[in-house]
C-alpha beads as a LAMMPS data file, in Angstrom:
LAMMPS data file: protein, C-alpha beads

76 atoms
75 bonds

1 atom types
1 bond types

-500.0 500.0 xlo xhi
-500.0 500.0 ylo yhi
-500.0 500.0 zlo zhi

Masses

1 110.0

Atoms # bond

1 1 1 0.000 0.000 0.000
2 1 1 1.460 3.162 -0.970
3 1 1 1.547 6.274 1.873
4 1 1 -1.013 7.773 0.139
5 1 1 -3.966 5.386 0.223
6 1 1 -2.337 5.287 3.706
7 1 1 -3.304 8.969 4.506
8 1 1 -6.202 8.590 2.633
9 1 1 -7.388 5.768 4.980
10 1 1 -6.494 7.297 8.090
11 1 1 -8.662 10.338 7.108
12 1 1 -11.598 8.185 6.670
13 1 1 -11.541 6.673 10.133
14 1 1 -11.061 9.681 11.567
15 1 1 -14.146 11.870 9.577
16 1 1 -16.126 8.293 10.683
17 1 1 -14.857 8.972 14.547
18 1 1 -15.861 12.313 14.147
19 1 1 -19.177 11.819 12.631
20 1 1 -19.802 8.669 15.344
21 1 1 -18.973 11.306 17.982
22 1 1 -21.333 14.117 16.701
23 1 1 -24.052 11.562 17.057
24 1 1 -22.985 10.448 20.563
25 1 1 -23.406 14.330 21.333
26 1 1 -26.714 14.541 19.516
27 1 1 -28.143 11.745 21.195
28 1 1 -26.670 13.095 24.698
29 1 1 -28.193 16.477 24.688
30 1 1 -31.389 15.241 23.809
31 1 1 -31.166 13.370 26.795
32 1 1 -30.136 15.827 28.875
33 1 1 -33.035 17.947 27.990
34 1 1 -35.736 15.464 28.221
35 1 1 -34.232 14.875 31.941
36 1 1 -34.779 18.944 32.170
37 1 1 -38.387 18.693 31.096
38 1 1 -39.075 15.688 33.465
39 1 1 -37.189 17.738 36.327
40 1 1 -39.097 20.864 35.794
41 1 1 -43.007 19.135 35.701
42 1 1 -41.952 17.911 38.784
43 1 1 -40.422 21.100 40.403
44 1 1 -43.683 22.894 39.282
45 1 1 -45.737 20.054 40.494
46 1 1 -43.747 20.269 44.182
47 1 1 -44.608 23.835 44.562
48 1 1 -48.235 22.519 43.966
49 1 1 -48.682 19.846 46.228
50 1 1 -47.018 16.790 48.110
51 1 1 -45.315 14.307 45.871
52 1 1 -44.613 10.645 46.009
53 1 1 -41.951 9.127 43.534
54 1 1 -41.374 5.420 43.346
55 1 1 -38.454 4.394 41.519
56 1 1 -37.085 0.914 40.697
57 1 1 -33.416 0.219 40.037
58 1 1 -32.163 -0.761 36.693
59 1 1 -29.312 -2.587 38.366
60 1 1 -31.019 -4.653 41.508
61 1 1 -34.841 -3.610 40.648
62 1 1 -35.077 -2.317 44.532
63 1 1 -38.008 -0.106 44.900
64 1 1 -37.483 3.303 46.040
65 1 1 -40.133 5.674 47.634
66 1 1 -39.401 9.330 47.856
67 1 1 -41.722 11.706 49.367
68 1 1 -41.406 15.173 48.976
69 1 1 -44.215 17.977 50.742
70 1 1 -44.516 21.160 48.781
71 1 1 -45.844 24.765 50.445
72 1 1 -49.146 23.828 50.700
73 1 1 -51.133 22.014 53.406
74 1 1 -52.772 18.755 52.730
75 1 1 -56.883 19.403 52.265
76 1 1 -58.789 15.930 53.583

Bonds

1 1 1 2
2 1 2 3
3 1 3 4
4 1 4 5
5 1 5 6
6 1 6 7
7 1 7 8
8 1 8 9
9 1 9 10
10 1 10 11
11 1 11 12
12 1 12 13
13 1 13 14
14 1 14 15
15 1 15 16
16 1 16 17
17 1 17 18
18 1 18 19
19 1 19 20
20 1 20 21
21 1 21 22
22 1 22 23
23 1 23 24
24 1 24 25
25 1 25 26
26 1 26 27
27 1 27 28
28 1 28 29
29 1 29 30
30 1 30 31
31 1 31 32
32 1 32 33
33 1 33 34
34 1 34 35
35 1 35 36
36 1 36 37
37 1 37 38
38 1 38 39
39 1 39 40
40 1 40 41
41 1 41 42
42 1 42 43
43 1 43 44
44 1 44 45
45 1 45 46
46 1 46 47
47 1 47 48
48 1 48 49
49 1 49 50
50 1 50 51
51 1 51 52
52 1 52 53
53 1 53 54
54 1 54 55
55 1 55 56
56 1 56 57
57 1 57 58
58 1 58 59
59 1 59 60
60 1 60 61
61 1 61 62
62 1 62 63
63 1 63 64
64 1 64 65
65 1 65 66
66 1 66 67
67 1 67 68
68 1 68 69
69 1 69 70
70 1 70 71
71 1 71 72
72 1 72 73
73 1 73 74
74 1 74 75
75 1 75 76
């Protein structure tokens, strides 16, 4: 193989890098903004009223209550 086809073949891996790594940034900002969304409806929901989040974990799939009491007093 000649140093050229060389060159030329070390460019291509690295525009393919490049274009693999744009995506991997694409694809992590739109997760980071769907996790803003979720954590703002639930800010806005806290000021509200009490709120009770049950979570499961991915790794061990423990169940995980969290309670959190907004500004308001409970009506019964």
């Amino acid at each position: 193989m000649t140093q050229k086809n060389r060159g030329r073949d070390k460019a291509a891996v690295e525009d393919l890098s490049l274009e693999q790594l744009k995506k991997r940034l694409d694809n992590l900002d739109a997760r980071l903004d769907a996790i803003d969304s979720m954590v703002t409806a639930v800010a806005e929901r806290i000021v509200m009223r009490p709120l009770r989040l049950e979570i499961a974990c991915p790794n061990c799939g423990k169940t995980i209550d969290i309670g959190v009491v907004g500004d308001q007093k409970l009506l019964r």
